[in-house]
FIKOLZA-1660 file (N, C-alpha, C; in steps of 0.1 Angstrom, whole numbers, plus 5000, padded with zeros to 4 digits):
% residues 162
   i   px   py   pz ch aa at
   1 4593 4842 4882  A  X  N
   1 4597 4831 4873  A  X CA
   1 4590 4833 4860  A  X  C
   2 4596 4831 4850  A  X  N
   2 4591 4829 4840  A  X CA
   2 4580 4815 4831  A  X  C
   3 4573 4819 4828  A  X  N
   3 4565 4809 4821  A  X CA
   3 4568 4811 4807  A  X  C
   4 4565 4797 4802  A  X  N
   4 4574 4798 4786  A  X CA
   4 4563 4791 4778  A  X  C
   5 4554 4793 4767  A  X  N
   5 4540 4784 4764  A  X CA
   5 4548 4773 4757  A  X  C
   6 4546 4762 4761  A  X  N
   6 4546 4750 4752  A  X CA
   6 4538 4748 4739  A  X  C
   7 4541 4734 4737  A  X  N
   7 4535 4733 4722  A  X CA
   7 4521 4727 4727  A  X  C
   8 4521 4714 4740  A  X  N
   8 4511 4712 4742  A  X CA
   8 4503 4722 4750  A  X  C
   9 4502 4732 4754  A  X  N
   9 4494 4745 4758  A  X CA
   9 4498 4744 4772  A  X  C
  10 4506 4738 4772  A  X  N
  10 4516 4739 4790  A  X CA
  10 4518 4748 4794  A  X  C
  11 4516 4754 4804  A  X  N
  11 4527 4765 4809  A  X CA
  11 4537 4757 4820  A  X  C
  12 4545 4757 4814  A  X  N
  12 4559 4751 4819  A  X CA
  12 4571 4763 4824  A  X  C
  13 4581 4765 4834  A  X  N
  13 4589 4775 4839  A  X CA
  13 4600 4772 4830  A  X  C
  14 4604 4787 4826  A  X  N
  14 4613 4788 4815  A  X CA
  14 4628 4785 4825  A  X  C
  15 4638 4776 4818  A  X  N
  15 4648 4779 4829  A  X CA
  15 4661 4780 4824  A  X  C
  16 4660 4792 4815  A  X  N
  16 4669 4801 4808  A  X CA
  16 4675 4812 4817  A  X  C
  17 4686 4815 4823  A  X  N
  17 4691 4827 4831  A  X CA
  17 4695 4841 4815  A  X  C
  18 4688 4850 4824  A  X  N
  18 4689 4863 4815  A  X CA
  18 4705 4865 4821  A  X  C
  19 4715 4866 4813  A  X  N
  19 4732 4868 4819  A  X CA
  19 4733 4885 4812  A  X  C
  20 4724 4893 4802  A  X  N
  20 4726 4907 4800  A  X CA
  20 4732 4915 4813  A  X  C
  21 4724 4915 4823  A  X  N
  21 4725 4923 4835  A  X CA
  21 4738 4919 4842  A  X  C
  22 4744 4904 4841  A  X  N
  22 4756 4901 4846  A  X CA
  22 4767 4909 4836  A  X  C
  23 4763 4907 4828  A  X  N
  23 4777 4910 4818  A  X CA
  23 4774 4924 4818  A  X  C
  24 4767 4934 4819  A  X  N
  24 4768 4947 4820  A  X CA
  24 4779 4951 4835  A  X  C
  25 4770 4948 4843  A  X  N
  25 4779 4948 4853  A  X CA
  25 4790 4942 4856  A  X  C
  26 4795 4934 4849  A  X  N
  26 4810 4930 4848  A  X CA
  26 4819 4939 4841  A  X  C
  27 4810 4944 4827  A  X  N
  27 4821 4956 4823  A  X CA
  27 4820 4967 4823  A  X  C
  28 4812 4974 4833  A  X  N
  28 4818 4985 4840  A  X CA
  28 4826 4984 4852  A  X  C
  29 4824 4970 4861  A  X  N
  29 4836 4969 4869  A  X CA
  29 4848 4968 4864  A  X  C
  30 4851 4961 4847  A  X  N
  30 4859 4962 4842  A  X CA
  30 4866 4973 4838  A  X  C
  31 4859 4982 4829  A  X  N
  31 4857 5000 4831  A  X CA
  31 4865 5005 4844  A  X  C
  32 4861 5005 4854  A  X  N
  32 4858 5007 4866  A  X CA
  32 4877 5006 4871  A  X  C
  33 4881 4995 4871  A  X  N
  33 4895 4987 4876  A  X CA
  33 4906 4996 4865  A  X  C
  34 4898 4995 4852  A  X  N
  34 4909 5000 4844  A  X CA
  34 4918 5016 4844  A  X  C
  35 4905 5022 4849  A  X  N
  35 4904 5036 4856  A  X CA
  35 4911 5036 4870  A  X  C
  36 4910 5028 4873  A  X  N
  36 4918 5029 4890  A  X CA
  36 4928 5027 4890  A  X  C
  37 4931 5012 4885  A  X  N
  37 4945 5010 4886  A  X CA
  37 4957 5020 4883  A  X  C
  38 4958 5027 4873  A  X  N
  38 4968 5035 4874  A  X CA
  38 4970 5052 4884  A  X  C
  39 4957 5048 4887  A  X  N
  39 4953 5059 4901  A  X CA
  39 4964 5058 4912  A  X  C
  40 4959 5041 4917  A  X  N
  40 4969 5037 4928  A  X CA
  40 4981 5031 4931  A  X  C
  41 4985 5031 4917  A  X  N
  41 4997 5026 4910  A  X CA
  41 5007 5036 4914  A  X  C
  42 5010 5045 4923  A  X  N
  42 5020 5063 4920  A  X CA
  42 5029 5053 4927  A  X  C
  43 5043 5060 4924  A  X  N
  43 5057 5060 4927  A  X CA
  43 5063 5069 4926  A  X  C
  44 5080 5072 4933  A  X  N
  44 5084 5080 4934  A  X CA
  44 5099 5074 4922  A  X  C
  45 5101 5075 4917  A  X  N
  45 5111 5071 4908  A  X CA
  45 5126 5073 4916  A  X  C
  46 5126 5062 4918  A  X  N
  46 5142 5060 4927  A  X CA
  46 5151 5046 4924  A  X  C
  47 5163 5047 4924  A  X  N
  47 5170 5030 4919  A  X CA
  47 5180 5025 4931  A  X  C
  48 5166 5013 4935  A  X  N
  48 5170 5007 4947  A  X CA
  48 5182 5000 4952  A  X  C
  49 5189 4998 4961  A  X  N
  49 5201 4989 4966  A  X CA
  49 5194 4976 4958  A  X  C
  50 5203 4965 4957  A  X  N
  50 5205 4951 4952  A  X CA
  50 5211 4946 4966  A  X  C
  51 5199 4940 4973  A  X  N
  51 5200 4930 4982  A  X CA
  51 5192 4917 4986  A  X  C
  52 5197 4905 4986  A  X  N
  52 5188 4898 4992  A  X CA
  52 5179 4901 5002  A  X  C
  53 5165 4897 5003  A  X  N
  53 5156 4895 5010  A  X CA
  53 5144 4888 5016  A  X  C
  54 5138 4886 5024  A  X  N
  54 5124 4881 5025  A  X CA
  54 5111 4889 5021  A  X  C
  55 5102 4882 5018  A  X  N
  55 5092 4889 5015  A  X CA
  55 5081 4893 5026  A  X  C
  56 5077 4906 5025  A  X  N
  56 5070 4910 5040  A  X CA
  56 5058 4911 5037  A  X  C
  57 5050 4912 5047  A  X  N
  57 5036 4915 5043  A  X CA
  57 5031 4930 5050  A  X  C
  58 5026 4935 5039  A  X  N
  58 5020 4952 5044  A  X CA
  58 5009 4951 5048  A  X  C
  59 5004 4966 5055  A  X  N
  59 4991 4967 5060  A  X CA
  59 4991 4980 5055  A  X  C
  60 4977 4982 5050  A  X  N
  60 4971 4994 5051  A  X CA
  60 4976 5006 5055  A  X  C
  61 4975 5005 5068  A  X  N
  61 4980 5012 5077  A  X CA
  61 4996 5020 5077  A  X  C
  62 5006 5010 5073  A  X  N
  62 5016 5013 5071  A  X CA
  62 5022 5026 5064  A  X  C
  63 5029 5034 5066  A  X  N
  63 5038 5045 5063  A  X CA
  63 5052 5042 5053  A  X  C
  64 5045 5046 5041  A  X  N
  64 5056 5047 5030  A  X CA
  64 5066 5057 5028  A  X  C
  65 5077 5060 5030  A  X  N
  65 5087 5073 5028  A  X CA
  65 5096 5068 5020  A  X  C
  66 5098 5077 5008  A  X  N
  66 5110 5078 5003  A  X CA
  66 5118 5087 5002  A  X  C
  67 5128 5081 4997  A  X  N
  67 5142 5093 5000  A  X CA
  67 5146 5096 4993  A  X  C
  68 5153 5107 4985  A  X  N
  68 5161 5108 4975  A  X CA
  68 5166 5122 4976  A  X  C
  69 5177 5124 4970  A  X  N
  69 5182 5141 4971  A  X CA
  69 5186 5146 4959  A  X  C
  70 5193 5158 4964  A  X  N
  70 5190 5170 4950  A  X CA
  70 5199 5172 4945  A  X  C
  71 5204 5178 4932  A  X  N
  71 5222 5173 4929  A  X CA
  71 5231 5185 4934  A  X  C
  72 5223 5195 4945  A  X  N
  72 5225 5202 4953  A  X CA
  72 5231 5191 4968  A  X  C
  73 5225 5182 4969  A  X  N
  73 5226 5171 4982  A  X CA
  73 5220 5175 4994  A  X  C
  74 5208 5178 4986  A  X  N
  74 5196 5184 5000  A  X CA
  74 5190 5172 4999  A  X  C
  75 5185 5167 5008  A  X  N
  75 5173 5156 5017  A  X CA
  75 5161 5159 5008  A  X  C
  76 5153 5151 4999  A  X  N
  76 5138 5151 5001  A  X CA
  76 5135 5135 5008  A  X  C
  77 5122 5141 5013  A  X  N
  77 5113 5129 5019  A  X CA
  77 5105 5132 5017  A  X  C
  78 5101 5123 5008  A  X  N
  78 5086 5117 5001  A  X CA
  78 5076 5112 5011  A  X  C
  79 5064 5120 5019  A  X  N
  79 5053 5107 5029  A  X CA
  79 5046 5104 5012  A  X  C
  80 5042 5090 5009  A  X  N
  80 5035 5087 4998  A  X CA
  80 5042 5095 4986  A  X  C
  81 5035 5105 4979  A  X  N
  81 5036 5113 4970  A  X CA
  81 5041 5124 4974  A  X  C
  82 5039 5130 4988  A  X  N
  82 5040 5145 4995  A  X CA
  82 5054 5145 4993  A  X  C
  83 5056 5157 4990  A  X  N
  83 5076 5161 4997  A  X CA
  83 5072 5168 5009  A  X  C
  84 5080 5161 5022  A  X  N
  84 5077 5166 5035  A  X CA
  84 5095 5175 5042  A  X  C
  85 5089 5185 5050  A  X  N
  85 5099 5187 5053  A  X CA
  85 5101 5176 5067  A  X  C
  86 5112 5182 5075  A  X  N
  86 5115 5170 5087  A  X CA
  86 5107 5174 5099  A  X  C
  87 5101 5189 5099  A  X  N
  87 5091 5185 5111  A  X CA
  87 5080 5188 5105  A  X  C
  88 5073 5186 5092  A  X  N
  88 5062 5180 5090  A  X CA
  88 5062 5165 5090  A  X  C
  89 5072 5160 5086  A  X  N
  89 5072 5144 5087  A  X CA
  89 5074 5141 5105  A  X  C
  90 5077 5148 5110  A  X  N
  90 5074 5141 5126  A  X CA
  90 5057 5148 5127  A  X  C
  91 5051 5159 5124  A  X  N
  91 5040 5159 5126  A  X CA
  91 5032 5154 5123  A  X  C
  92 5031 5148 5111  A  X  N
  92 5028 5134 5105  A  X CA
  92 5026 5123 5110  A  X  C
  93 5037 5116 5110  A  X  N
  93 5039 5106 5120  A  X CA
  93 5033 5106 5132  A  X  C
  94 5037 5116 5142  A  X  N
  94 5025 5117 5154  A  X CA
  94 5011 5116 5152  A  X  C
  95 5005 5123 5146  A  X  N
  95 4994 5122 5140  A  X CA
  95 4988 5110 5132  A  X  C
  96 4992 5103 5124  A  X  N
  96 4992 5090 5120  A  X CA
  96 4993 5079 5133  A  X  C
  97 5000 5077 5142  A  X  N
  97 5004 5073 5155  A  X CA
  97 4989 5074 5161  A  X  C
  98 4985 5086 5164  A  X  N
  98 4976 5084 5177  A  X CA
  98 4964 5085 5171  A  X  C
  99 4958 5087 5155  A  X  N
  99 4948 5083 5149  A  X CA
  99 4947 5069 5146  A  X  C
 100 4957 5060 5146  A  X  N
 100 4956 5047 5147  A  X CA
 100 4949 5047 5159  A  X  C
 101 4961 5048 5171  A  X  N
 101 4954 5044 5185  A  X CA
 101 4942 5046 5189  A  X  C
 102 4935 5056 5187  A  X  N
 102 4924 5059 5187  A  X CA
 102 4912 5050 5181  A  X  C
 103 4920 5046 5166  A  X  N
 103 4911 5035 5160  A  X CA
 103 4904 5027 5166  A  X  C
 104 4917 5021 5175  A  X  N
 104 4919 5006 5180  A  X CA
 104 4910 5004 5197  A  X  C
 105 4905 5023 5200  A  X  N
 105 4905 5020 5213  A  X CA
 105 4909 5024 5223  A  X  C
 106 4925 5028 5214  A  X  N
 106 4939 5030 5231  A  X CA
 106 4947 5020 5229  A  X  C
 107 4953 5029 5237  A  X  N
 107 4969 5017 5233  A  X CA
 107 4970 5007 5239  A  X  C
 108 4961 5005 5252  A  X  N
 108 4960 4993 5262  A  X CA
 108 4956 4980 5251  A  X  C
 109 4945 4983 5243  A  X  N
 109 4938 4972 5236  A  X CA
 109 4949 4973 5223  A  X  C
 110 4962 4974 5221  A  X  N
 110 4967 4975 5210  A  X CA
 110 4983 4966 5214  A  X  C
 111 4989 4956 5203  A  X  N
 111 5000 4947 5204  A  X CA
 111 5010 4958 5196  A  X  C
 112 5025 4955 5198  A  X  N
 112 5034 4963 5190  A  X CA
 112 5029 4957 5174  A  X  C
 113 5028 4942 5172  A  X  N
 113 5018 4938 5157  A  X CA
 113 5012 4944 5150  A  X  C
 114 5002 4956 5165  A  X  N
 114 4987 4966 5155  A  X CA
 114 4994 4976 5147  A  X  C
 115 5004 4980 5157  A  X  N
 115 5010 4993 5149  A  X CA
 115 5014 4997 5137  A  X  C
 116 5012 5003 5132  A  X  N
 116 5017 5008 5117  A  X CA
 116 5034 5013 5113  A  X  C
 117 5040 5005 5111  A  X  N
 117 5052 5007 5107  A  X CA
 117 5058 5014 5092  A  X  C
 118 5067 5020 5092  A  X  N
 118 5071 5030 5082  A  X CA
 118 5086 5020 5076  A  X  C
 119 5080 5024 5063  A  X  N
 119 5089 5016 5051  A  X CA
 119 5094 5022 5046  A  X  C
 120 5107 5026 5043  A  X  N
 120 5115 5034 5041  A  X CA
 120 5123 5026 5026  A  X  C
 121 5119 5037 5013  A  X  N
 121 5128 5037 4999  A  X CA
 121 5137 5047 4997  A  X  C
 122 5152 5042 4999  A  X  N
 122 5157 5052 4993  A  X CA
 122 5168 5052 4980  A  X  C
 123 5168 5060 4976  A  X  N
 123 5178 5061 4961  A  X CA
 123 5191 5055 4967  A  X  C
 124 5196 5050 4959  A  X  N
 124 5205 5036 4960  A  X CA
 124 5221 5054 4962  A  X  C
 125 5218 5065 4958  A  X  N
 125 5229 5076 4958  A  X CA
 125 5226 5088 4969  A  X  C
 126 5210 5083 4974  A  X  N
 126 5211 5092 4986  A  X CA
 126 5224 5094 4998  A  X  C
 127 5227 5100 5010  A  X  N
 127 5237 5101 5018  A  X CA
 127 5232 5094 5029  A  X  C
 128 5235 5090 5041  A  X  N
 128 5230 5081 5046  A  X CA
 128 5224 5092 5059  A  X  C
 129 5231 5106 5056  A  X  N
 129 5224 5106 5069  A  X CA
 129 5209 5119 5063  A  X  C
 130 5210 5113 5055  A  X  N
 130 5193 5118 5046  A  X CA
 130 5183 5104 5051  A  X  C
 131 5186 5093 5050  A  X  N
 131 5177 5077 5060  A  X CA
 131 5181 5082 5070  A  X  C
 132 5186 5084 5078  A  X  N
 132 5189 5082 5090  A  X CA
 132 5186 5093 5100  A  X  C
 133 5182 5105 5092  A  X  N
 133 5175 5114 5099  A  X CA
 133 5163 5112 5096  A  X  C
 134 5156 5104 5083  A  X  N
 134 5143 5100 5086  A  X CA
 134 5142 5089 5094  A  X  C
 135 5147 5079 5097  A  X  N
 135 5150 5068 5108  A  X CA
 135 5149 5076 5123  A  X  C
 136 5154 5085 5128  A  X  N
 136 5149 5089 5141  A  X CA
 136 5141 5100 5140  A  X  C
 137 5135 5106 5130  A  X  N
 137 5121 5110 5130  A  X CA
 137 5110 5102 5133  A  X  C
 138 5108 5092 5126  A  X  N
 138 5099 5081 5126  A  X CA
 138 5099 5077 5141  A  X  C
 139 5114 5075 5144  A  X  N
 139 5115 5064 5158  A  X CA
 139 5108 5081 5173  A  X  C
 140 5113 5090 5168  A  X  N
 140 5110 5096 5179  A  X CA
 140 5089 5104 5179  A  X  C
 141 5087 5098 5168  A  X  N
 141 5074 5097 5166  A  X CA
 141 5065 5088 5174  A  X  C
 142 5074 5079 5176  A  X  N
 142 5070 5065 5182  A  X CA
 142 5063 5051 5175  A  X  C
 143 5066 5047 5167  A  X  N
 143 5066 5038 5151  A  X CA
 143 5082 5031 5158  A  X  C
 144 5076 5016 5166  A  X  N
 144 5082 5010 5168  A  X CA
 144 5094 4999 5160  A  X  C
 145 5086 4999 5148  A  X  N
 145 5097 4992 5134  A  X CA
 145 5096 5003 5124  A  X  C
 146 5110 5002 5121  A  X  N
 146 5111 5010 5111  A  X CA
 146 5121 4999 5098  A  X  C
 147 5115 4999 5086  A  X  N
 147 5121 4989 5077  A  X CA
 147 5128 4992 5062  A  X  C
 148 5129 4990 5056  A  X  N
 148 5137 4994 5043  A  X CA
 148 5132 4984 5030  A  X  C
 149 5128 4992 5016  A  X  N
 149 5122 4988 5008  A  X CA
 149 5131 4979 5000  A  X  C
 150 5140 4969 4997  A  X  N
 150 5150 4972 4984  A  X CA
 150 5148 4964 4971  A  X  C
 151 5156 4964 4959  A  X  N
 151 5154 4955 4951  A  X CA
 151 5161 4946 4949  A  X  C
 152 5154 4931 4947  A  X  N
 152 5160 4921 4952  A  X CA
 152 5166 4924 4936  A  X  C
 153 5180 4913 4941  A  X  N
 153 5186 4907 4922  A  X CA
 153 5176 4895 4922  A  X  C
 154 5179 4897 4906  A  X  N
 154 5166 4882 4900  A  X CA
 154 5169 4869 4905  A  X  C
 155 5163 4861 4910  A  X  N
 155 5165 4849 4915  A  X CA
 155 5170 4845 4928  A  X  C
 156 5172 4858 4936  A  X  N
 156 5176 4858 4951  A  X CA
 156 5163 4861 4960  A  X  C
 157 5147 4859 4952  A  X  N
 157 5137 4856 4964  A  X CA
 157 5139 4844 4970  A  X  C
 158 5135 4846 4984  A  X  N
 158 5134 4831 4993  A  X CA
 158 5116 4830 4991  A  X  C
 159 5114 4819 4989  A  X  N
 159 5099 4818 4989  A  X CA
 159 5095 4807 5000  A  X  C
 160 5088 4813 5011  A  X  N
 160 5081 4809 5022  A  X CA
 160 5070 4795 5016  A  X  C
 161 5075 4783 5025  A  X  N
 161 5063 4771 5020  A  X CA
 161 5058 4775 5033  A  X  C
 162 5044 4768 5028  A  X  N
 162 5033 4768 5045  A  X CA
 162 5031 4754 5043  A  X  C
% end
């Protein structure tokens, strides 16, 4: 603690907070965020169906794929950023699957809830059976929900009261 001399020859505790050290370290976390965010920000540039929806909640864990094809009308599938073929994306999948389980334990100590489900974006001009062959890749991976990303029209969220 600091001592601060008085005028009568007191030594009295100064009780001034030094905030330098705070505010340094606030703006390198600031630094810090401004630098990431566009790190974790990646997308795959695709123009979603228009349909009503609920709003879901993600996990970590979860399996992002997108879809879109070539003006050839070949299949790509996006894992994240990756372009995967169809049996790297089941080997994937498998692999994602039992490194969860592992996580957790085993599957005994795990609810269909724990599991990591795959969210599927696809271009609103993809062919259907470009989803739908990633839809039984996923499923025969064993990824018990498989779901679909879309964009809502403006003013058709439902918003959940608690």
């Amino acid at each position: 603690m600091a001592i601060s001399a008085g005028s009568g020859g007191e030594d009295a505790p100064m009780s001034d907070i030094n905030t330098t050290p705070l505010v340094d370290v606030m703006l390198v976390l600031l630094i810090i965020f401004l630098i990431a965010v566009p790190v974790v920000v990646q997308t795959i540039k695709l123009q979603l169906p228009k349909v009503p929806f609920e709003p879901t909640t993600t996990k970590p864990e979860n399996v992002s794929l997108s879809i879109t094809n070539t003006a050839k009308g070949e299949c790509q599938v996006y894992w994240n950023l990756t372009q995967v073929k169809s049996d790297e994306l089941l080997k994937r999948a498998v692999d994602k699957l039992k490194k969860d389980i592992e996580k957790k334990g085993g599957i005994e100590n795990m609810t269909v809830e724990d599991l990591p489900e795959a969210h599927i974006r696809a271009d609103i001009n993809t062919p259907w059976r470009c989803v739908g062959g990633a839809i039984y890749t996923m499923q025969m991976a064993g990824f018990p929900k498989v779901g679909f990303i879309s964009q809502p029209d403006p003013g058709s969220i439902k918003v959940q009261r608690l």
